[in-house]
TORKOL-4160 file (C-alpha; in steps of 0.2 Angstrom, whole numbers, padded with zeros to 4 digits, m for minus):
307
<pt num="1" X="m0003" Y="0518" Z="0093"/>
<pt num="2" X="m0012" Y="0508" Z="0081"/>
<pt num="3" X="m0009" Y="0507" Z="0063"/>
<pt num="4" X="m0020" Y="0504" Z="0050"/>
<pt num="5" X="m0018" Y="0486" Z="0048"/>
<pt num="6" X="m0018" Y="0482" Z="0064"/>
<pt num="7" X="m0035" Y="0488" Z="0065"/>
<pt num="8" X="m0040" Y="0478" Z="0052"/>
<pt num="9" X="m0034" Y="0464" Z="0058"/>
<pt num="10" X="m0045" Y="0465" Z="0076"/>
<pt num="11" X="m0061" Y="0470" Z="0066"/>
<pt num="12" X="m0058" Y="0455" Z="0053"/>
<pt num="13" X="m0055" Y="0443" Z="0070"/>
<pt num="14" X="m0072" Y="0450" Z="0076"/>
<pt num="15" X="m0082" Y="0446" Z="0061"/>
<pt num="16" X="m0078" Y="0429" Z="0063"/>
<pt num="17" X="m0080" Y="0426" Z="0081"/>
<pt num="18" X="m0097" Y="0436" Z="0079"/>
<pt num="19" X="m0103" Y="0425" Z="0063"/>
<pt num="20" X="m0096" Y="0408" Z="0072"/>
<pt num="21" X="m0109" Y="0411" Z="0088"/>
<pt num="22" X="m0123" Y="0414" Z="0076"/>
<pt num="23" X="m0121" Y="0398" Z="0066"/>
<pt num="24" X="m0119" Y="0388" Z="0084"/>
<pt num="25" X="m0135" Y="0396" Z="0092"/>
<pt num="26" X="m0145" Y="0394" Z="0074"/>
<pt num="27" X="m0139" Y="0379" Z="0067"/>
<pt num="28" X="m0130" Y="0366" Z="0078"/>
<pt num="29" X="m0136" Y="0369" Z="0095"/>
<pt num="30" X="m0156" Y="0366" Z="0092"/>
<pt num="31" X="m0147" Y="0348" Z="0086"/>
<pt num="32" X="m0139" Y="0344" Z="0100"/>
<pt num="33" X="m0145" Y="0331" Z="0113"/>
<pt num="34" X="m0149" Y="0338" Z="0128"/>
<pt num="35" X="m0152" Y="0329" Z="0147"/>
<pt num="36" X="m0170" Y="0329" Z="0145"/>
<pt num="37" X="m0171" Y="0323" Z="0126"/>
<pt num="38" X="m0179" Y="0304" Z="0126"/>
<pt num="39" X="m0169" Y="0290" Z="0121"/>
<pt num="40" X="m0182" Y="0285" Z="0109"/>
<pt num="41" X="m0177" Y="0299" Z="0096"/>
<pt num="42" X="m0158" Y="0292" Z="0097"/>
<pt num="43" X="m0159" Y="0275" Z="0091"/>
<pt num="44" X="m0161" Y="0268" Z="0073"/>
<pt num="45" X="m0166" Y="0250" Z="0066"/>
<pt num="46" X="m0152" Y="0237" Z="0066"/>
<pt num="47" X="m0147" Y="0234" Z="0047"/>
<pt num="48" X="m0140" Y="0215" Z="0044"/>
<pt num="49" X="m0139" Y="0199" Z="0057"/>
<pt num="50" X="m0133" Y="0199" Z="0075"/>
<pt num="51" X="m0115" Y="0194" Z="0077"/>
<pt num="52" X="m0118" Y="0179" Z="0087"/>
<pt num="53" X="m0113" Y="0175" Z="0105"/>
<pt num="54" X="m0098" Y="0167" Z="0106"/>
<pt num="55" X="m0091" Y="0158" Z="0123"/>
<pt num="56" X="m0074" Y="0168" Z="0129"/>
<pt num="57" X="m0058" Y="0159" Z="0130"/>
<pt num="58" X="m0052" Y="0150" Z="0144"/>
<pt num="59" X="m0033" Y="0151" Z="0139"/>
<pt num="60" X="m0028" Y="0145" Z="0160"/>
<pt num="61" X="m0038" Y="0130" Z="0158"/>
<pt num="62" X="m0027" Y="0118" Z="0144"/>
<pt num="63" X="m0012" Y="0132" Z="0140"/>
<pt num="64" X="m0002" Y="0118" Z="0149"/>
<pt num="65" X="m0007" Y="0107" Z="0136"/>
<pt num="66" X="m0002" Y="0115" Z="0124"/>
<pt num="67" X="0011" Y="0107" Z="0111"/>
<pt num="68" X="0028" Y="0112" Z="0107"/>
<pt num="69" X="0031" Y="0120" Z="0093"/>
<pt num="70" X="0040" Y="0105" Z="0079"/>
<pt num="71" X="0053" Y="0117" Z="0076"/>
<pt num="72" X="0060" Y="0118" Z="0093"/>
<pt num="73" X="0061" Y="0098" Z="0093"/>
<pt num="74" X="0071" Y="0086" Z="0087"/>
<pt num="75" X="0087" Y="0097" Z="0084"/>
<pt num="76" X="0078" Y="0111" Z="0072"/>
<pt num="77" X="0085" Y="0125" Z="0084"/>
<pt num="78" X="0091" Y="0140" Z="0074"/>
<pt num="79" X="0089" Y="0157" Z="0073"/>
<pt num="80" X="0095" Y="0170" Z="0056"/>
<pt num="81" X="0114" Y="0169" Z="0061"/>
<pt num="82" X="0114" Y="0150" Z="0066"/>
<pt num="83" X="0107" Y="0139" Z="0055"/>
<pt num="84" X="0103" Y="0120" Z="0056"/>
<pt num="85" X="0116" Y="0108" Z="0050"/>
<pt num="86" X="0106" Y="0095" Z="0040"/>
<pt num="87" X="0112" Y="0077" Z="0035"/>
<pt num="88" X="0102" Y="0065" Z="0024"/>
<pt num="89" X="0094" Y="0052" Z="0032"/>
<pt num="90" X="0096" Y="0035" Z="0022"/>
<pt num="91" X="0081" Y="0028" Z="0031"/>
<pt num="92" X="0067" Y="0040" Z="0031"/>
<pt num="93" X="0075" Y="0047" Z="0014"/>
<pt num="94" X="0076" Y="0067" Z="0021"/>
<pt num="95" X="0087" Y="0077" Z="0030"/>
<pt num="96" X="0087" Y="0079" Z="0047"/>
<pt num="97" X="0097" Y="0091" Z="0055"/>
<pt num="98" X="0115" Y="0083" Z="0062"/>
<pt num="99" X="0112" Y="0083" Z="0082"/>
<pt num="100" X="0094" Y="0074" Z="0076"/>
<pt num="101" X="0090" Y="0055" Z="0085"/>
<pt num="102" X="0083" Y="0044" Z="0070"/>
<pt num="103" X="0068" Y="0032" Z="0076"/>
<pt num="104" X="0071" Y="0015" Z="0077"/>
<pt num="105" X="0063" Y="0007" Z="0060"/>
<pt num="106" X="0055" Y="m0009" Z="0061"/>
<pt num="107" X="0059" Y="m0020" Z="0049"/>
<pt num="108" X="0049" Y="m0025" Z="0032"/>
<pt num="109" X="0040" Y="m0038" Z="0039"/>
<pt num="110" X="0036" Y="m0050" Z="0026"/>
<pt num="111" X="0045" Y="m0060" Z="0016"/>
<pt num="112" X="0045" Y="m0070" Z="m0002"/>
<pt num="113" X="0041" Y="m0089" Z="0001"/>
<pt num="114" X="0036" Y="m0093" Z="m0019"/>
<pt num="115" X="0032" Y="m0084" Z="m0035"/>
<pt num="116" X="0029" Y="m0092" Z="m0053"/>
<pt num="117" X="0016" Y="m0102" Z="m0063"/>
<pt num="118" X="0005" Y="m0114" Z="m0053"/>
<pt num="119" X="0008" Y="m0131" Z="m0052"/>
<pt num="120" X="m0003" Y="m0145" Z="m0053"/>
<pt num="121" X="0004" Y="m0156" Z="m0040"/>
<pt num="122" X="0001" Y="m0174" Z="m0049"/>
<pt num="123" X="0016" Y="m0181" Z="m0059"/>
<pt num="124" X="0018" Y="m0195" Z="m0069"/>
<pt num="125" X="0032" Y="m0204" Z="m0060"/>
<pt num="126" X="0032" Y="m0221" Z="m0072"/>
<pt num="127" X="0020" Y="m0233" Z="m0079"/>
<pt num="128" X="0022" Y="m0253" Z="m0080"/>
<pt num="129" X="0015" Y="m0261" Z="m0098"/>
<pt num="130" X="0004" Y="m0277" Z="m0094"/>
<pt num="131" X="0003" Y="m0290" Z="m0107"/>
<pt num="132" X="m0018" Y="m0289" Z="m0107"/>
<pt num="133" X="m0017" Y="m0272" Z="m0114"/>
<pt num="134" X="m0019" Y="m0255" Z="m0110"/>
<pt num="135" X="m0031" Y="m0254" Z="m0098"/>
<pt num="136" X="m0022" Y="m0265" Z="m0087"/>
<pt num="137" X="m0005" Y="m0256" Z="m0089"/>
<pt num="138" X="0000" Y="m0249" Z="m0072"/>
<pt num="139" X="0003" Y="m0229" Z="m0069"/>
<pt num="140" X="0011" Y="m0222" Z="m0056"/>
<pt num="141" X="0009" Y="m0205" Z="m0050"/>
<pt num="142" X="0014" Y="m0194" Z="m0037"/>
<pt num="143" X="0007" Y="m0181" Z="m0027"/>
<pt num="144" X="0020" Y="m0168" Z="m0024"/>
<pt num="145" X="0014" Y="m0157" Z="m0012"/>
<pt num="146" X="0010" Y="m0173" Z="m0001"/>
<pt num="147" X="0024" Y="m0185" Z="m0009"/>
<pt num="148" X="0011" Y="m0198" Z="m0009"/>
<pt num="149" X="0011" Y="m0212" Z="m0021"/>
<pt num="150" X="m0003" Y="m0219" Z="m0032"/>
<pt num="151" X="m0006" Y="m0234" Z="m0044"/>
<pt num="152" X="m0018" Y="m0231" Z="m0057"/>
<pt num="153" X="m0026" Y="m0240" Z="m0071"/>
<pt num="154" X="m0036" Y="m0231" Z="m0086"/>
<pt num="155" X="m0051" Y="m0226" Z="m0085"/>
<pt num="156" X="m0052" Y="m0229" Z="m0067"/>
<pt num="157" X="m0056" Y="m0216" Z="m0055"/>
<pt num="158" X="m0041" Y="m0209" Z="m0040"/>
<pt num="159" X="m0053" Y="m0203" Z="m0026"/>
<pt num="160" X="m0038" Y="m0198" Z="m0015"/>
<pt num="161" X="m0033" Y="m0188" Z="m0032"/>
<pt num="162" X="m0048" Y="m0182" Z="m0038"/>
<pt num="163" X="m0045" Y="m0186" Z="m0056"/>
<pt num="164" X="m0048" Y="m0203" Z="m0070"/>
<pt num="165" X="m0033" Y="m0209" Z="m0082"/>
<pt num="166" X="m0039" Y="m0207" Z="m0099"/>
<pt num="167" X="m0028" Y="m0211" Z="m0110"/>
<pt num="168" X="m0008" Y="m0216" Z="m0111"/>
<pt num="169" X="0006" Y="m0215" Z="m0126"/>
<pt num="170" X="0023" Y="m0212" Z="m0130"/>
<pt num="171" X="0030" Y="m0198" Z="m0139"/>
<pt num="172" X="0047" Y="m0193" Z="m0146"/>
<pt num="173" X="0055" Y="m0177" Z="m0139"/>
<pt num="174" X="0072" Y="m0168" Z="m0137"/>
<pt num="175" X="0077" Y="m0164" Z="m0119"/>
<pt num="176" X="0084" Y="m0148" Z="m0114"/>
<pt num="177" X="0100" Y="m0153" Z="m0117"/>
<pt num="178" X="0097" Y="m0155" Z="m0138"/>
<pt num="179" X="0097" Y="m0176" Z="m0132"/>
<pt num="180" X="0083" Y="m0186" Z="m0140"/>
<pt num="181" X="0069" Y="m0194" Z="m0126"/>
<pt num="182" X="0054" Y="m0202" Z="m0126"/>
<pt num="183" X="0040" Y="m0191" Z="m0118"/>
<pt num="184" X="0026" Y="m0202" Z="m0108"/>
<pt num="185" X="0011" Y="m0193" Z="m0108"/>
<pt num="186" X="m0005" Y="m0195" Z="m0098"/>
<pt num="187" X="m0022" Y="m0187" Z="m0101"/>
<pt num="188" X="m0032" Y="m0187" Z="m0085"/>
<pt num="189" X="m0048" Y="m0177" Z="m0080"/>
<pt num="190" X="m0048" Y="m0167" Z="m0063"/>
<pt num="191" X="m0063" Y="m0167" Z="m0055"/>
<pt num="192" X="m0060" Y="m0151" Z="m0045"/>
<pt num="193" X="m0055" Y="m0140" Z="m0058"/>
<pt num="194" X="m0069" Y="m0148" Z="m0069"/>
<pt num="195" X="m0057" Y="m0149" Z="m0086"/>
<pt num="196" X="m0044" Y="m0162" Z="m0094"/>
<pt num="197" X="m0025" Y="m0159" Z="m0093"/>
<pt num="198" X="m0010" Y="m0169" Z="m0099"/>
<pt num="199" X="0003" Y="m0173" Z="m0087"/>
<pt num="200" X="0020" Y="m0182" Z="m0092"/>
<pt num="201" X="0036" Y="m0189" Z="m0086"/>
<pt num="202" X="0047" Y="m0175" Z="m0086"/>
<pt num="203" X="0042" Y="m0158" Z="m0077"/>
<pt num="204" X="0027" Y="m0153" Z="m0068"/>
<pt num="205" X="0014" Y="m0147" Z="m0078"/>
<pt num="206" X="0012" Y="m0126" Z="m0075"/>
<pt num="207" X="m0003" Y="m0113" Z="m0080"/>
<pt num="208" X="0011" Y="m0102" Z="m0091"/>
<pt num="209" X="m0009" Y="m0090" Z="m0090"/>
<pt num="210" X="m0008" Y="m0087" Z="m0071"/>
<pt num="211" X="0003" Y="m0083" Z="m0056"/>
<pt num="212" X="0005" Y="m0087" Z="m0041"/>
<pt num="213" X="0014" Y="m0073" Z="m0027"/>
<pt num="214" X="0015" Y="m0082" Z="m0010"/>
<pt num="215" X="0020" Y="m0069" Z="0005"/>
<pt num="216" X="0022" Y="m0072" Z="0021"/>
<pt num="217" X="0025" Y="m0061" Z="0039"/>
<pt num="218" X="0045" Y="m0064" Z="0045"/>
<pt num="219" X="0040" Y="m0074" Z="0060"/>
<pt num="220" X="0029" Y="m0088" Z="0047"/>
<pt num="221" X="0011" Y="m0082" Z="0049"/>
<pt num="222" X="0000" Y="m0076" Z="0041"/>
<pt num="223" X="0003" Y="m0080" Z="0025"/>
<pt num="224" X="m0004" Y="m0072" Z="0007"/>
<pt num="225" X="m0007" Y="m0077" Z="m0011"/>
<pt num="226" X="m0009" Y="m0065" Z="m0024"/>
<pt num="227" X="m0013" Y="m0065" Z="m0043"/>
<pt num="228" X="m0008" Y="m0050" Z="m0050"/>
<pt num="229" X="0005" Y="m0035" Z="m0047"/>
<pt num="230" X="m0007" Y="m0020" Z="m0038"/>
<pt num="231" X="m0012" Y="m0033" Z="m0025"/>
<pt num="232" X="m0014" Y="m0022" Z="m0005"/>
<pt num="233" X="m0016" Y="m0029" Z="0011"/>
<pt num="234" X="m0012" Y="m0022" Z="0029"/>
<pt num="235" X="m0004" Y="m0030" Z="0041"/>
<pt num="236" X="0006" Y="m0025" Z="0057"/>
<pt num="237" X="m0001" Y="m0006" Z="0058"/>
<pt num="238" X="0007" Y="m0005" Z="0040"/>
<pt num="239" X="0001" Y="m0006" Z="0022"/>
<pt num="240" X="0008" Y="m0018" Z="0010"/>
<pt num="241" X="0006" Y="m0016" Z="m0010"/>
<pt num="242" X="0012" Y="m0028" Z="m0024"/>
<pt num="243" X="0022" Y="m0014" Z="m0038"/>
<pt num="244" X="0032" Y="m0026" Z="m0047"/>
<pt num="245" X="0036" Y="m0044" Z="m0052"/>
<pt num="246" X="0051" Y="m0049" Z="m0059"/>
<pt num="247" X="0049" Y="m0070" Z="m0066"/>
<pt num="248" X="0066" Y="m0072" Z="m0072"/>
<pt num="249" X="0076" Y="m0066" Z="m0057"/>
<pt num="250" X="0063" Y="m0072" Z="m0047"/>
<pt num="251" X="0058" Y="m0058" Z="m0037"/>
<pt num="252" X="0045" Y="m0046" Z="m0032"/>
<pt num="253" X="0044" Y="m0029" Z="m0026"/>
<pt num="254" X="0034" Y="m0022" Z="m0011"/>
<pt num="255" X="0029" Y="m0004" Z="m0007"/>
<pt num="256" X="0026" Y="m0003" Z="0013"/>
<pt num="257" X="0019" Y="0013" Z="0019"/>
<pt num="258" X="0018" Y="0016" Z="0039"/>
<pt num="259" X="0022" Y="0030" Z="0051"/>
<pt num="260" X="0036" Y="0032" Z="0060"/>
<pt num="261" X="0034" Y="0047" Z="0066"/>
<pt num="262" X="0016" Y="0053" Z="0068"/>
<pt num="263" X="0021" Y="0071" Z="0068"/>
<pt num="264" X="0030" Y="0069" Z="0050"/>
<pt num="265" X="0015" Y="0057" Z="0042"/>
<pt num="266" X="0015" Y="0042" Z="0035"/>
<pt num="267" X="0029" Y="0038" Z="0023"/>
<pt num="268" X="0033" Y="0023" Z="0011"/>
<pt num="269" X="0049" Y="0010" Z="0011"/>
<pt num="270" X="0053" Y="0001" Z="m0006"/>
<pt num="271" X="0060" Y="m0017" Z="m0005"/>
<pt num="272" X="0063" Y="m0031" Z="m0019"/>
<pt num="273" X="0060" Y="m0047" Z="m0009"/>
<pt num="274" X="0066" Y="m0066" Z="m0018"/>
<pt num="275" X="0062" Y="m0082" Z="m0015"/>
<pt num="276" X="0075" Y="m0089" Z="0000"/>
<pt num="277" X="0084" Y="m0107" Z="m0007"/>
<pt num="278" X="0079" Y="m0121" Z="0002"/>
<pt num="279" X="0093" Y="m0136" Z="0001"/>
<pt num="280" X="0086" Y="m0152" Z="m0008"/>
<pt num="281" X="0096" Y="m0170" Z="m0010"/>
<pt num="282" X="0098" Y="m0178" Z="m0027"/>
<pt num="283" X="0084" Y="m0188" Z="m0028"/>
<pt num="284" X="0070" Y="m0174" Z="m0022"/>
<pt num="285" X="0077" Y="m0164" Z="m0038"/>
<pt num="286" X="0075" Y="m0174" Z="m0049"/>
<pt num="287" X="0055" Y="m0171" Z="m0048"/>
<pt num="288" X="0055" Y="m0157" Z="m0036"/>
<pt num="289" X="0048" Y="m0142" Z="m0045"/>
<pt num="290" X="0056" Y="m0127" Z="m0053"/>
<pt num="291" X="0061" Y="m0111" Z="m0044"/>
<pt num="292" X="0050" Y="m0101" Z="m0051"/>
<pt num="293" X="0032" Y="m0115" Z="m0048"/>
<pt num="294" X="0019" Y="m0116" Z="m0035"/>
<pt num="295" X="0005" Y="m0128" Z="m0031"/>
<pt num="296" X="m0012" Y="m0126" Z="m0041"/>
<pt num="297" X="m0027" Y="m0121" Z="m0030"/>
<pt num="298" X="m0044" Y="m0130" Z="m0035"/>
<pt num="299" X="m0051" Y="m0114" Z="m0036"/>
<pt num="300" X="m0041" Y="m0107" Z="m0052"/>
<pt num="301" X="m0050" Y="m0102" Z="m0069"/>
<pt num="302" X="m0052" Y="m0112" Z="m0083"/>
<pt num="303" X="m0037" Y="m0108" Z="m0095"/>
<pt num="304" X="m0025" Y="m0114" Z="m0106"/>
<pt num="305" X="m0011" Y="m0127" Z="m0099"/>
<pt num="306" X="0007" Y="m0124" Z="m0106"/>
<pt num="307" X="0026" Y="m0131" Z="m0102"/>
């Protein structure tokens, strides 16, 4: 027997099934594509651009190719309960991890051959007074790039030198030494540098306005010169950059910047270079020049000549 909600229940369950048919056969079904409804009616307008064709991947073709992954090389191995033990690389300035090969660095590849004021290569070496005066008094000079030696008159041009003796005295002056001496001065003009200079019997003359940084590759060529800290050049797959100059201990410091590993980059290697010593005898000292001189060029500006 049924009860009373029972038979509720059945005829609420009916309603439903009965008012669900009706919607379906009134409402969705008329909506509903059938076999015979043309594909016309179906489509829309795109909206926006085509996605453009794009070629499929050949993966087979160049997986073998492929590079390694950097962190499986060169020792870098490790997982979350093995880490890699690193040890500073001097060379390279990083670590590295310990099992790691460091590449063989080349090394600098240049080296300091002078650095200081220009010189002017003429020096006064001696003069000889003459009785008819002194336009007849003899001079003689010394080239000292070429250790040639020249007598001269005043007033009368040196073509091998370039340059005409002006005028000749003799002055009073103190050595370095606090000891009193008599300076013997020349006033010449040079013909290449277009100007007049005094030279004397004591030191080289120098250009205290310009510098002279003379660098030249380990095995002798080529060489440089340079004026001025910031000069660059490249040489050897490598590039070379003046930072510092250092006159009173006589040296000069080079950044080089190369790659030693083209998977790391390029990196940079800081060295302070000095002028090797060359052994002279006793009498080549006495005129030779200072450390810290070099030869003047006929090119070099018009400036002020000190000692």
């Amino acid at each position: 027997m049924f009860n009373r909600n029972d038979t509720i229940l059945v005829g609420g369950a009916g309603a439903v099934f009965a008012v669900t048919l009706i919607l379906y056969f009134v409402l969705i079904k008329p909506l509903a594509p059938t076999e015979n409804t043309p594909m016309g009616s179906l489509t829309r307008a795109p909206a926006g651009e085509d996605y453009p064709a794009l070629p499929r991947a050949e993966i087979l073709g160049f997986a073998s190719n492929w590079n390694r992954p950097e962190e499986n090389e060169e020792g870098w191995n490790y997982d979350i309960f093995d880490p890699v033990e690193t040890v500073w690389d001097e060379q390279l300035r990083e670590y590295q991890p310990k099992s790691y090969t460091p590449p063989v660095i080349p090394p600098f590849g240049i080296k300091l051959v002078r650095l200081g004021h220009p010189r002017y290569p003429i020096f006064l070496r001696g003069d000889i007074a003459s009785p008819k005066g002194e336009d007849f008094r003899i001079l003689l000079l010394e080239n000292l790039d070429t250790k040639e030696t020249f007598n001269a008159n005043l007033k009368k041009p040196i073509s091998e030198l370039g340059i005409t003796p002006l005028a000749f005295r003799s002055e009073k002056a103190t050595a370095p030494d606090g000891a009193p001496v008599t300076r013997k001065v020349l006033r010449i003009k040079d013909a290449k540098l277009g100007r007049e200079l005094e030279i004397d019997d004591i030191k080289p003359l120098e250009f205290a306005d310009q510098l002279d940084i003379v660098l030249v590759a380990s095995a002798g060529t080529p060489e440089w010169v340079f004026h001025a800290v910031g000069a660059k050049f490249e040489f050897s797959g490598a590039t070379y950059v003046v930072k510092g100059v250092d006159l009173q201990a006589g040296t000069v410091t080079v950044d080089k910047t190369f790659t030693p590993n083209p998977r790391k980059g390029p990196k940079t290697f800081t060295e302070t270079l000095s002028v090797e010593a060359v052994a002279t005898d006793a009498k080549a000292t006495d005129a030779a020049k200072p450390a810290t001189s070099s030869p003047v060029s006929p090119s070099l500006p018009q400036g002020p000549a000190q000692r």
